[in-house]
MIDOSE-1310 file (N, C-alpha, C; in nm, 2 decimals, decimal comma, always signed):
residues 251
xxxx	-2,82/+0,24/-1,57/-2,74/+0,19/-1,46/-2,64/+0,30/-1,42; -2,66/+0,41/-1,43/-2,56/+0,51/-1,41/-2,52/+0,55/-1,23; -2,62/+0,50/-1,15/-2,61/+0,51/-1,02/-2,52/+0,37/-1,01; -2,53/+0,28/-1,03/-2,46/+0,16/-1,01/-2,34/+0,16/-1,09
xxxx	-2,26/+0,20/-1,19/-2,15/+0,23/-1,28/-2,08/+0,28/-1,21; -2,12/+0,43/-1,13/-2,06/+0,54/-1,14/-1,99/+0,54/-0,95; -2,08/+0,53/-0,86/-2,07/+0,51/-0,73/-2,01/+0,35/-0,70; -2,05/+0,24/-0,77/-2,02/+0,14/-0,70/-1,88/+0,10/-0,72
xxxx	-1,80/+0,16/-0,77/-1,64/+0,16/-0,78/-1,61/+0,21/-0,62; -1,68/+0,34/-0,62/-1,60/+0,42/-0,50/-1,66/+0,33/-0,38; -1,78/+0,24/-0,39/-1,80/+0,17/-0,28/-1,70/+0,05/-0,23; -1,62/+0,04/-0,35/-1,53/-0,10/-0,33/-1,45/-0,06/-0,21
xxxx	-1,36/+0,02/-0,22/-1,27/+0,03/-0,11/-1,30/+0,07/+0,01; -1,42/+0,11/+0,01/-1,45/+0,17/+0,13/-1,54/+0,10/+0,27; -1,51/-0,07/+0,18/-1,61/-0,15/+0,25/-1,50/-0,21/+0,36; -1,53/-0,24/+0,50/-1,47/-0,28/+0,58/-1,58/-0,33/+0,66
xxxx	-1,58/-0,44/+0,68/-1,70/-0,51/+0,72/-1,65/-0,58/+0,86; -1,79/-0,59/+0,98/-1,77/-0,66/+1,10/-1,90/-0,75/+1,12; -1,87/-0,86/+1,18/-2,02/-0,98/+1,20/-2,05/-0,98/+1,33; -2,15/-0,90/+1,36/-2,23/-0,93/+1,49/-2,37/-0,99/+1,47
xxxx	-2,35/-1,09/+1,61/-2,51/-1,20/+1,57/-2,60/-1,13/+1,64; -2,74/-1,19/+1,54/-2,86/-1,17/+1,61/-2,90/-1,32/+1,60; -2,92/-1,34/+1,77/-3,01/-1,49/+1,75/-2,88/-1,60/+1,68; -2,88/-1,64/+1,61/-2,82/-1,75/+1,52/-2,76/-1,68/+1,39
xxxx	-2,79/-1,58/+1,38/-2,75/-1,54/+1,21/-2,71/-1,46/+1,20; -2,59/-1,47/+1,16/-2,47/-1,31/+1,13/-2,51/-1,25/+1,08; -2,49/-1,11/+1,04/-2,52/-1,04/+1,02/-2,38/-0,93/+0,99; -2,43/-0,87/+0,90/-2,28/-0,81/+0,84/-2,31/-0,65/+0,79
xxxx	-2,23/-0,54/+0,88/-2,26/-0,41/+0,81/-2,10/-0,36/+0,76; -2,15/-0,30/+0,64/-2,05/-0,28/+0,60/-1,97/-0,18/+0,65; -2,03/-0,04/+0,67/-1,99/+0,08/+0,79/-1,89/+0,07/+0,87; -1,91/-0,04/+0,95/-1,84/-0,10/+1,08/-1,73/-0,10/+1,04
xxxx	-1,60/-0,06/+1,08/-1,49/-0,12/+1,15/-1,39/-0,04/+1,03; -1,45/+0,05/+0,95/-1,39/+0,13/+0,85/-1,22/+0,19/+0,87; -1,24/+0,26/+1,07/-1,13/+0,31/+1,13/-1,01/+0,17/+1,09; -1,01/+0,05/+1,09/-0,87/-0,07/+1,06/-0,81/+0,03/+0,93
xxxx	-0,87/+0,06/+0,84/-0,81/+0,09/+0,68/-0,70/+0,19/+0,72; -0,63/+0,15/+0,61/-0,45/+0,23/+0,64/-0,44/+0,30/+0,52; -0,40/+0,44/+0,54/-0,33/+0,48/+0,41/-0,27/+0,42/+0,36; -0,24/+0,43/+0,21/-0,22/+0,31/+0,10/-0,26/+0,20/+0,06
xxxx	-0,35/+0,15/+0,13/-0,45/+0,06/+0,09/-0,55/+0,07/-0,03; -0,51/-0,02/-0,13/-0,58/-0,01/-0,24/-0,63/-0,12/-0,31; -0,74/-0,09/-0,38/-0,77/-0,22/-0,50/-0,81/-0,15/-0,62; -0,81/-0,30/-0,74/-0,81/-0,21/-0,87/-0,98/-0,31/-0,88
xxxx	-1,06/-0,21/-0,96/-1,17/-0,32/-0,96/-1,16/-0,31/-1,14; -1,25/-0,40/-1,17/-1,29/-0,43/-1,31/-1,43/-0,40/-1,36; -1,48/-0,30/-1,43/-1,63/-0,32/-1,47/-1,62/-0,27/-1,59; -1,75/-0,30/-1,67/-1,81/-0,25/-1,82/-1,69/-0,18/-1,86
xxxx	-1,53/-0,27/-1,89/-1,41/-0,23/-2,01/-1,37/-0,11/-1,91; -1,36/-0,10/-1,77/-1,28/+0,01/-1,71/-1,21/-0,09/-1,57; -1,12/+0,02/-1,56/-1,06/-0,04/-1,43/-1,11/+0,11/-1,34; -1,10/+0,05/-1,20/-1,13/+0,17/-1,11/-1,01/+0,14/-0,99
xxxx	-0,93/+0,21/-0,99/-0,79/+0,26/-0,88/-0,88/+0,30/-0,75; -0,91/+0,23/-0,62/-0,95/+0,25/-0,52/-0,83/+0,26/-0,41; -0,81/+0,42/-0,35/-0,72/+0,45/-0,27/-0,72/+0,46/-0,11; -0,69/+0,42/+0,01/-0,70/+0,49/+0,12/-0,65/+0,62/+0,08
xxxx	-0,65/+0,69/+0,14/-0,60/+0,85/+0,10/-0,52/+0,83/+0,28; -0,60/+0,89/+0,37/-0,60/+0,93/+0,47/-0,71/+0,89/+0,61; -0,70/+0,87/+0,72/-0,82/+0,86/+0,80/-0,76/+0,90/+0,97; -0,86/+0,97/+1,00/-0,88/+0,96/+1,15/-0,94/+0,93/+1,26
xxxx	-1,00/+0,97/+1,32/-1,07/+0,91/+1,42/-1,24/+0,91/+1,40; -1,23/+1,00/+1,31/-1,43/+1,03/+1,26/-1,43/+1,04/+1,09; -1,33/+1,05/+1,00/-1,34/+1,06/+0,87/-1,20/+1,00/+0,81; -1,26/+0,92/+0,69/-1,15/+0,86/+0,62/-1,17/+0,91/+0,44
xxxx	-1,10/+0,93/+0,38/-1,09/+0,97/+0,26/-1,04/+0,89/+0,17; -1,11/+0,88/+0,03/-1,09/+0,77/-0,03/-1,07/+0,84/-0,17; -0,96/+0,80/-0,28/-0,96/+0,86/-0,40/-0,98/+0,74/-0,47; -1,11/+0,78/-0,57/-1,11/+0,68/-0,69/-1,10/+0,78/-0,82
xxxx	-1,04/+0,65/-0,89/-0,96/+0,67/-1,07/-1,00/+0,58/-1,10; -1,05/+0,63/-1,23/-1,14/+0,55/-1,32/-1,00/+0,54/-1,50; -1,04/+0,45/-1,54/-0,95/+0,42/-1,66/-0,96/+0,31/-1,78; -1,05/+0,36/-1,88/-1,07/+0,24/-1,99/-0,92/+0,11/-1,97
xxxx	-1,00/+0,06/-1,97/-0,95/-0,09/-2,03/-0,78/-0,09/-2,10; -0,88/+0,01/-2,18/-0,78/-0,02/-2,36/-0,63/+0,05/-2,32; -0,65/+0,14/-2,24/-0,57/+0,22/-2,26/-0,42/+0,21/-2,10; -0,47/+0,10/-2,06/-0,37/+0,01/-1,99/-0,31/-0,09/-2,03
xxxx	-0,18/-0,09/-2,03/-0,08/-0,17/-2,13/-0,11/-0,31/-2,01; -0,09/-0,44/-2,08/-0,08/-0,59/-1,98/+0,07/-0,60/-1,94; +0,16/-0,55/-2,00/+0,30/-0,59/-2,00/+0,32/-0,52/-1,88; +0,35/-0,56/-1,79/+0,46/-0,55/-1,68/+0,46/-0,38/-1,64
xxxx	+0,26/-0,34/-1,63/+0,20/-0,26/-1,58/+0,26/-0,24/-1,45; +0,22/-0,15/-1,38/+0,26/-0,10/-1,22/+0,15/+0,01/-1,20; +0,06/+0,01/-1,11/-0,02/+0,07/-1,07/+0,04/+0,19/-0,98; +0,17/+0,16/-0,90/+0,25/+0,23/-0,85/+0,30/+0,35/-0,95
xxxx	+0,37/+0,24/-1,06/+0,43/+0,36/-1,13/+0,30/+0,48/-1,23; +0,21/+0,38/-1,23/+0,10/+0,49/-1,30/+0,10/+0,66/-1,24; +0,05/+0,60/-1,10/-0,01/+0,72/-1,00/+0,10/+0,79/-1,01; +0,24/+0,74/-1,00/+0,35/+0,89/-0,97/+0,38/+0,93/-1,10
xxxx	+0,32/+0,90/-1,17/+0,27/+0,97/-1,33/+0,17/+1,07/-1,34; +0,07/+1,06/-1,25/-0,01/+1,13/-1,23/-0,13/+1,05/-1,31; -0,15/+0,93/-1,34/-0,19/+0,87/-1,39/-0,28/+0,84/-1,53; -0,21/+0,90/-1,60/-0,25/+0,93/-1,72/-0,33/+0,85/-1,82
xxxx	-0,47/+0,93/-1,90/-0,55/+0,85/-1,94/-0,64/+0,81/-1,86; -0,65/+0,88/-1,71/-0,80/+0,87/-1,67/-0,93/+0,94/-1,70; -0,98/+0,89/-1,69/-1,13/+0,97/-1,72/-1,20/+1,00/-1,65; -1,17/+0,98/-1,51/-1,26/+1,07/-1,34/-1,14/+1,02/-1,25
xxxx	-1,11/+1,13/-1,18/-1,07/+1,11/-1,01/-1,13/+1,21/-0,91; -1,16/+1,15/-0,87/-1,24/+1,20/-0,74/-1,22/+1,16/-0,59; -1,22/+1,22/-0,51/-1,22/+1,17/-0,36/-1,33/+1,16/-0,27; -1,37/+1,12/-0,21/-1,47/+1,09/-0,09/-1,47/+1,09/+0,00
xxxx	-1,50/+1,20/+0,13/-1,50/+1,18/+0,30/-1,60/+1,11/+0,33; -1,56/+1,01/+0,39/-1,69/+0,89/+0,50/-1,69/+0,94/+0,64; -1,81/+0,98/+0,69/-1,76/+0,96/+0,83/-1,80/+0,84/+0,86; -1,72/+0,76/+0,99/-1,67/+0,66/+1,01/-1,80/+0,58/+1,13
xxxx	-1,83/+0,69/+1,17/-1,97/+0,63/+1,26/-2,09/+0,62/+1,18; -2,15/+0,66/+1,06/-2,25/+0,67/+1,00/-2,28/+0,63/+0,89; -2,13/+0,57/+0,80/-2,12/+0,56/+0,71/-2,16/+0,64/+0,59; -2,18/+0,74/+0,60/-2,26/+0,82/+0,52/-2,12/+0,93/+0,46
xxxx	-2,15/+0,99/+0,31/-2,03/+1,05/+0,25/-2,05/+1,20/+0,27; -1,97/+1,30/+0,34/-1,96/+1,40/+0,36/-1,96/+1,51/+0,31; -1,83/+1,45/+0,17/-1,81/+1,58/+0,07/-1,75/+1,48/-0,01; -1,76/+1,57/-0,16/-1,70/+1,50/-0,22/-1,57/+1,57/-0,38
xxxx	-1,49/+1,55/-0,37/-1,42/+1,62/-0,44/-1,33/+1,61/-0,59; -1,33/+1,65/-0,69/-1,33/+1,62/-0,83/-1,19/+1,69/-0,87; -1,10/+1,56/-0,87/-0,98/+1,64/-0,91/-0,98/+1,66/-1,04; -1,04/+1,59/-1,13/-1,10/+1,60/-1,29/-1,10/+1,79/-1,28
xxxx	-1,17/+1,84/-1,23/-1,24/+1,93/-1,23/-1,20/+2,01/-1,17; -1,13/+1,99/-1,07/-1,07/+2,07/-0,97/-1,19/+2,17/-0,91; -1,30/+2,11/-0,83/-1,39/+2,17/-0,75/-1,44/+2,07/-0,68; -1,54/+2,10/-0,56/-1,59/+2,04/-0,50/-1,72/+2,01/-0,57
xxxx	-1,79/+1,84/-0,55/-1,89/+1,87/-0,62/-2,03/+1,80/-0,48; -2,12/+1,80/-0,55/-2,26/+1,76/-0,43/-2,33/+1,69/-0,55; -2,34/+1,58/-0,40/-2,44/+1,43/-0,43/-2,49/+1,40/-0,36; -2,66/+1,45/-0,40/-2,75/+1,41/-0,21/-2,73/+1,33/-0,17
xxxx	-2,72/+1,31/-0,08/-2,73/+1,19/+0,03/-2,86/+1,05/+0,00; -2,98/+1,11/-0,05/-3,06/+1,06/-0,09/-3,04/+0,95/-0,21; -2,94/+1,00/-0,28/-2,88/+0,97/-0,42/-2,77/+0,92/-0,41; -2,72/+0,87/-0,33/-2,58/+0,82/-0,30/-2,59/+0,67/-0,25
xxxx	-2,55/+0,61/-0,37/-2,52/+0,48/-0,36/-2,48/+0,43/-0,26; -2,30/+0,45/-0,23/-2,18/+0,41/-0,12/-2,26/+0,42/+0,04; -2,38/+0,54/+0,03/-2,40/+0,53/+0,16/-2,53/+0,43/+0,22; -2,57/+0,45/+0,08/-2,69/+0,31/+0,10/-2,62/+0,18/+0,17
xxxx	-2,50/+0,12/+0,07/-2,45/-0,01/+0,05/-2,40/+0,02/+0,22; -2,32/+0,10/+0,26/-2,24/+0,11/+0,38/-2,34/+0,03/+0,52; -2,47/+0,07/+0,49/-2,56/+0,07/+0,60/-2,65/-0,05/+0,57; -2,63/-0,10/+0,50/-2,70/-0,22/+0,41/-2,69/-0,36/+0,54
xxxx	-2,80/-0,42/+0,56/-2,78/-0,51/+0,66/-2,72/-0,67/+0,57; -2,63/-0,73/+0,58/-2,63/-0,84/+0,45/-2,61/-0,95/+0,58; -2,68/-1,07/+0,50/-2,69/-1,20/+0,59/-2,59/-1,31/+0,51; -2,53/-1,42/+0,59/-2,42/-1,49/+0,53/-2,46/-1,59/+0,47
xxxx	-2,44/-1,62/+0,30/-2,51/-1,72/+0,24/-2,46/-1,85/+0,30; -2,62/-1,98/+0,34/-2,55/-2,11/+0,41/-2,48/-2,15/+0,33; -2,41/-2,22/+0,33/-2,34/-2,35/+0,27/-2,44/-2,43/+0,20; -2,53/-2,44/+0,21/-2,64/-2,52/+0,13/-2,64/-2,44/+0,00
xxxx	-2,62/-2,29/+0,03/-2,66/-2,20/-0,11/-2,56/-2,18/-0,17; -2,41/-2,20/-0,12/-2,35/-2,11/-0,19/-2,31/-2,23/-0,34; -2,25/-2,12/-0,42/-2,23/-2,20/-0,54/-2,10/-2,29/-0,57; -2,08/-2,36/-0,63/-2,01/-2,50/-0,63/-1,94/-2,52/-0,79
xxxx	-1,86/-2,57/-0,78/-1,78/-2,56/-0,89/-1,82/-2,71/-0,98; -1,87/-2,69/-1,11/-1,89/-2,83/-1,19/-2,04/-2,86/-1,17; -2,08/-2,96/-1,26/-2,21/-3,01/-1,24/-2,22/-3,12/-1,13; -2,34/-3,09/-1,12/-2,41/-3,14/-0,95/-2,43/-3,31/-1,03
xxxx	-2,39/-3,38/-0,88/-2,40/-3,52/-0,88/-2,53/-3,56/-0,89; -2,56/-3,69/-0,96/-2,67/-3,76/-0,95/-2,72/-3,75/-0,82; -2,90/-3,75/-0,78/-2,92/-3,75/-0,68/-2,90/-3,83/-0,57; -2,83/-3,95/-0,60/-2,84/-4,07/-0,50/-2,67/-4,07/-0,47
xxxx	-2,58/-3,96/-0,51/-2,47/-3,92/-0,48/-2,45/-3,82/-0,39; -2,34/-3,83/-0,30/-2,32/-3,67/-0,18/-2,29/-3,59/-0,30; -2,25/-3,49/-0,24/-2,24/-3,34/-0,33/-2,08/-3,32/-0,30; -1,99/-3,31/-0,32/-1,81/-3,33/-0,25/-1,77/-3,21/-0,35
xxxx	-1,86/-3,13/-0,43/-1,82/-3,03/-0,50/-1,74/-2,94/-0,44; -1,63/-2,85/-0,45/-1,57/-2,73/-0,40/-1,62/-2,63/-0,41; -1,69/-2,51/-0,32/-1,71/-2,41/-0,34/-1,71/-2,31/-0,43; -1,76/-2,26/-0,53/-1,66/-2,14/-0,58/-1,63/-2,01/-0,50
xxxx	-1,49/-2,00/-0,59/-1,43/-1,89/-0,47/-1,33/-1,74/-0,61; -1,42/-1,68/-0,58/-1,29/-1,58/-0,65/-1,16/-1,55/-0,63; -1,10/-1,53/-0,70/-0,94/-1,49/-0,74/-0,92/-1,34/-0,65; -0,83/-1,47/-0,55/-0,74/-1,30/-0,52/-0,63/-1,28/-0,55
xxxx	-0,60/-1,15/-0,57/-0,46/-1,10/-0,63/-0,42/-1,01/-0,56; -0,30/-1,01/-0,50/-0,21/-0,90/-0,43/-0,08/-0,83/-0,51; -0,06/-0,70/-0,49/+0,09/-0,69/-0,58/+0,09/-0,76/-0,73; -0,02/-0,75/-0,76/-0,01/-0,82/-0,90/-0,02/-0,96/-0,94
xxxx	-0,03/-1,04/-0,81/+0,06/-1,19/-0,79/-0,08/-1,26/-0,73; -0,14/-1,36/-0,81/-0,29/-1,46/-0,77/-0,26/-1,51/-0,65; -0,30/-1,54/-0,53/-0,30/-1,59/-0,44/-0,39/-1,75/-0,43; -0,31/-1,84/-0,41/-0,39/-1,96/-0,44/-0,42/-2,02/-0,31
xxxx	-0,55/-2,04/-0,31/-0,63/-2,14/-0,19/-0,67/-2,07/-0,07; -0,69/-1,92/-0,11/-0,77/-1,78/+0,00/-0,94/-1,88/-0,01; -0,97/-1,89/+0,12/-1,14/-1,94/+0,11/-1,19/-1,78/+0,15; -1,33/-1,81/+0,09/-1,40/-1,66/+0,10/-1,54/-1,69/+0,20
xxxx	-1,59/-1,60/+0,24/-1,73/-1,59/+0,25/-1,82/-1,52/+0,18; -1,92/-1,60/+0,12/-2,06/-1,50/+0,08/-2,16/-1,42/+0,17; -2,18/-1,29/+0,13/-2,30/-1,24/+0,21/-2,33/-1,19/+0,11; -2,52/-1,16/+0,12/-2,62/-1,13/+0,04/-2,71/-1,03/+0,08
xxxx	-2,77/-0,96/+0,02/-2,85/-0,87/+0,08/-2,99/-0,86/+0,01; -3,08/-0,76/+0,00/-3,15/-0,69/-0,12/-3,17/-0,57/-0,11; -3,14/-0,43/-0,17/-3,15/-0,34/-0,19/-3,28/-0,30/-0,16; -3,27/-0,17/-0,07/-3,41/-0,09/-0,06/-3,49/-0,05/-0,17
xxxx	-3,62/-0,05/-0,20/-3,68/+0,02/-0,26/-3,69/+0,17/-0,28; -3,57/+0,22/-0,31/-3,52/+0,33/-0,29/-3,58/+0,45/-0,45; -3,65/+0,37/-0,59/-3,62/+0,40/-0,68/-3,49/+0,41/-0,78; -3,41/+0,36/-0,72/-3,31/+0,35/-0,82/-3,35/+0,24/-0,90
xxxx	-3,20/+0,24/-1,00/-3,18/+0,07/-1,06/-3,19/+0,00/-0,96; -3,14/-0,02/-0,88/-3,09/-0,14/-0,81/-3,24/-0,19/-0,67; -3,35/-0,06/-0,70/-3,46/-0,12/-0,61/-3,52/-0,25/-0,62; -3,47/-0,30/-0,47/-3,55/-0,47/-0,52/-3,47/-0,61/-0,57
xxxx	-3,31/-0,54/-0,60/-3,24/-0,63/-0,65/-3,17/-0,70/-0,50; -3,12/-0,82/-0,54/-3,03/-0,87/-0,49/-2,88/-0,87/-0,52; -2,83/-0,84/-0,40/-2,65/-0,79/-0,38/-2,59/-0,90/-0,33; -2,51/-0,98/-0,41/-2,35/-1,09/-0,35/-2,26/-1,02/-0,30
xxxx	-2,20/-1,02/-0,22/-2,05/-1,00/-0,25/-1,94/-1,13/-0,16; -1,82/-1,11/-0,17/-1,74/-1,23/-0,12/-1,63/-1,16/-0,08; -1,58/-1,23/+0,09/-1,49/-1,12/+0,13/-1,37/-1,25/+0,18; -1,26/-1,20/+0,18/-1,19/-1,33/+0,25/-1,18/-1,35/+0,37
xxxx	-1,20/-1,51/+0,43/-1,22/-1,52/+0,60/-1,10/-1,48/+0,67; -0,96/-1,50/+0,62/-0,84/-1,45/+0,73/-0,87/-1,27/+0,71; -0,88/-1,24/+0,84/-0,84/-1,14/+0,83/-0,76/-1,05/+0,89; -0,67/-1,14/+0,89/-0,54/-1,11/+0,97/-0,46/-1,09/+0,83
xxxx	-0,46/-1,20/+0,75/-0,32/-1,21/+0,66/-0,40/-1,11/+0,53; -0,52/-1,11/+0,52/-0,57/-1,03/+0,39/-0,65/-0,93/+0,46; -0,70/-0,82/+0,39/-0,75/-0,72/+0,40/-0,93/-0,70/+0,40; -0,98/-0,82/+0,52/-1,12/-0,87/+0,53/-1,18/-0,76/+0,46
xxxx	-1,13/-0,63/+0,50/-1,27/-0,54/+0,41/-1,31/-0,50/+0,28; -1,21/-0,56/+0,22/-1,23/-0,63/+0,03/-1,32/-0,67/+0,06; -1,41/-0,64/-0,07/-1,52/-0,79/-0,15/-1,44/-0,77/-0,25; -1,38/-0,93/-0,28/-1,32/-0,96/-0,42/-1,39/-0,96/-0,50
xxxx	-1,54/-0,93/-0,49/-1,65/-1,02/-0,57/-1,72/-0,94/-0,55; -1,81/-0,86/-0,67/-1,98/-0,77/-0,61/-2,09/-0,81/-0,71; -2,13/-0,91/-0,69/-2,29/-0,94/-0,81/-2,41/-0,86/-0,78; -2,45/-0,84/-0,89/-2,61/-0,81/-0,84/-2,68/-0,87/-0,92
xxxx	-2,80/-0,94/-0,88/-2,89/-1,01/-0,99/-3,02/-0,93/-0,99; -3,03/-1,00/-1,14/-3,17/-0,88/-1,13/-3,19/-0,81/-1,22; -3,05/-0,76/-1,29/-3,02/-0,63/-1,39/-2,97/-0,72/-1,46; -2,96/-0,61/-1,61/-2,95/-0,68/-1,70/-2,79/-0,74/-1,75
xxxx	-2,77/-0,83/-1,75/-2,66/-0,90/-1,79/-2,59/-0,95/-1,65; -2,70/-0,92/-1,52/-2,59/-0,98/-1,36/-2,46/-0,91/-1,39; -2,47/-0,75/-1,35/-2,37/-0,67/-1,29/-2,31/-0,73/-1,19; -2,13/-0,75/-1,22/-2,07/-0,79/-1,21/-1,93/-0,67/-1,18
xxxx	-1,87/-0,71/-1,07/-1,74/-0,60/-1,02/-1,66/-0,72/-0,94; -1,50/-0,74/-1,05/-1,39/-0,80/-0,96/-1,35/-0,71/-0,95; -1,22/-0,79/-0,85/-1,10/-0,72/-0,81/-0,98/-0,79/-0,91; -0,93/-0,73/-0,97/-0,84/-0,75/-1,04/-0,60/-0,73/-0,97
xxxx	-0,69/-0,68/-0,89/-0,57/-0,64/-0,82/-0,52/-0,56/-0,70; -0,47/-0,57/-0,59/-0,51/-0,51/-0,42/-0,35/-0,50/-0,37; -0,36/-0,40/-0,27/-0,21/-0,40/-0,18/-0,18/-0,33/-0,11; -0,09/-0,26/-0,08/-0,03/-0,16/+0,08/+0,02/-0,07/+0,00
xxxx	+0,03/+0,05/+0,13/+0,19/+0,15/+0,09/+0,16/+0,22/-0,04; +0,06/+0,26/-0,09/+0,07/+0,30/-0,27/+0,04/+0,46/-0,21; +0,12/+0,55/-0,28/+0,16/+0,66/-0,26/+0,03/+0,76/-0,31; +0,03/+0,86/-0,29/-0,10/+0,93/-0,37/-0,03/+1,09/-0,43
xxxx	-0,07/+1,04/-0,54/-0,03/+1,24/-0,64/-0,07/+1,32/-0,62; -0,18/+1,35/-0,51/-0,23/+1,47/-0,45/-0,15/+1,47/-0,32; -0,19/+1,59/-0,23/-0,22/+1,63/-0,12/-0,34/+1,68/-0,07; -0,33/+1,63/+0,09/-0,50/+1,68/+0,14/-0,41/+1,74/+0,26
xxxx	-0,51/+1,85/+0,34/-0,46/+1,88/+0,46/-0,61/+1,97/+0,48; -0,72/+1,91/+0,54/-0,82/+2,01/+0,62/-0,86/+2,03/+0,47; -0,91/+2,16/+0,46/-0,99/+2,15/+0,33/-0,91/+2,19/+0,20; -0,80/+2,22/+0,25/-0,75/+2,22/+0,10/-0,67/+2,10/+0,02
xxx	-0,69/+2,09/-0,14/-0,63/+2,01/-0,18/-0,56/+2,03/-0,34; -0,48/+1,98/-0,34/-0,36/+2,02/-0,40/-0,20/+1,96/-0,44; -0,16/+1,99/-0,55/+0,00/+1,90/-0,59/+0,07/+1,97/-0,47
């Protein structure tokens, strides 16, 4: 699963989704509508004992840049953490940072750069997750499908079950009674892991008060153990320890 571990962090923040119909049925690309995203815009995701720091960096009219930080588990304290104060730490105890140019009409990743390493590094296009998922056509699960909280009533009972709905968290702080939407996809037969699999994700419906182009939620079925990516934590205004300006980059 190293194509799906390693890329699907950096796809988290960079999803900004719009629904235009065909016929009767939404239809949802992720690509679309990327230009809304604001510097400082961030989320923290959760996967296999790491957290992943997803940053706006910067964006303009054709390209937006995205820093992801990766960081065991273990080695984030629970007490009265600050993701803020990490970064102007330079955030210590990570184990990759890297950045990403999208351009904005194609969704597709441009260049990509390793502050780990301090070089630029290359990832065919062919080989790139973020730009598959970007371009990915996903349809909105009905309400007949989506999943429900508790066991299902006797058949000769309505169904009055609540939705399930993932946890959102802003500034650190759960947000109670955000409704979501599901959309689903299936991955191209591309050879990867993920050929053939089916893709969840869950995005929240206001998107005025929250940041519609979150998936709080990224499942895939299919693989072994139903790969799984929350959001553990999302927000504004977060500062960044680099500098970018055109191609150089630098403290």
């Amino acid at each position: 699963m190293r194509i799906f571990n390693k890329s699907l962090a950096g796809l988290l923040f960079s999803i900004l989704c719009t629904i235009s119909l065909f016929g009767a049925e939404p239809e949802l690309l992720l690509r679309q509508n990327l230009s809304r995203a604001q510097p400082g815009d961030y989320l923290v995701t959760e996967q296999n004992k790491n957290y992943t720091l997803l940053i706006i960096r910067n964006r303009d009219d054709q390209f937006v840049n995205i820093e992801e930080i990766t960081v065991p588990v273990c080695r984030v304290s629970s007490r009265a953490f600050s993701w803020r104060n990490w970064i102007e730490k330079g955030a210590p105890g990570n184990t990759s940072w890297i950045m990403y140019t999208i351009h904005l009409a194609s969704g597709t990743v441009q260049q990509t750069f390793s502050f780990t390493k301090n070089e630029w590094i290359t990832i065919p296009q062919s080989q790139h997750f973020l730009s598959t998922l970007l371009n990915l056509p996903l349809k909105r699960v009905s309400d007949r499908e989506r999943k429900k909280i508790g066991p299902p009533p006797a058949s000769d009972h309505p169904d009055r079950r609540p939705y399930w709905q993932p946890r959102l968290v802003a500034e650190g702080k759960p947000i109670p009674g955000v409704a979501f939407e599901a959309w689903r996809a299936r991955w191209p037969k591309d050879g990867s892991d993920l050929a053939g699999k089916t893709l969840e994700i869950y995005i929240p419906q206001e998107n005025e008060k929250y940041p519609s182009y979150f998936p709080y939620w990224l499942q895939v079925y299919g693989v072994v153990g139903n790969a799984k990516v929350r959001i553990v934590d999302s927000g504004t205004a977060l500062p960044s320890f680099y500098r970018y300006t055109g191609g150089d980059i630098g403290n």
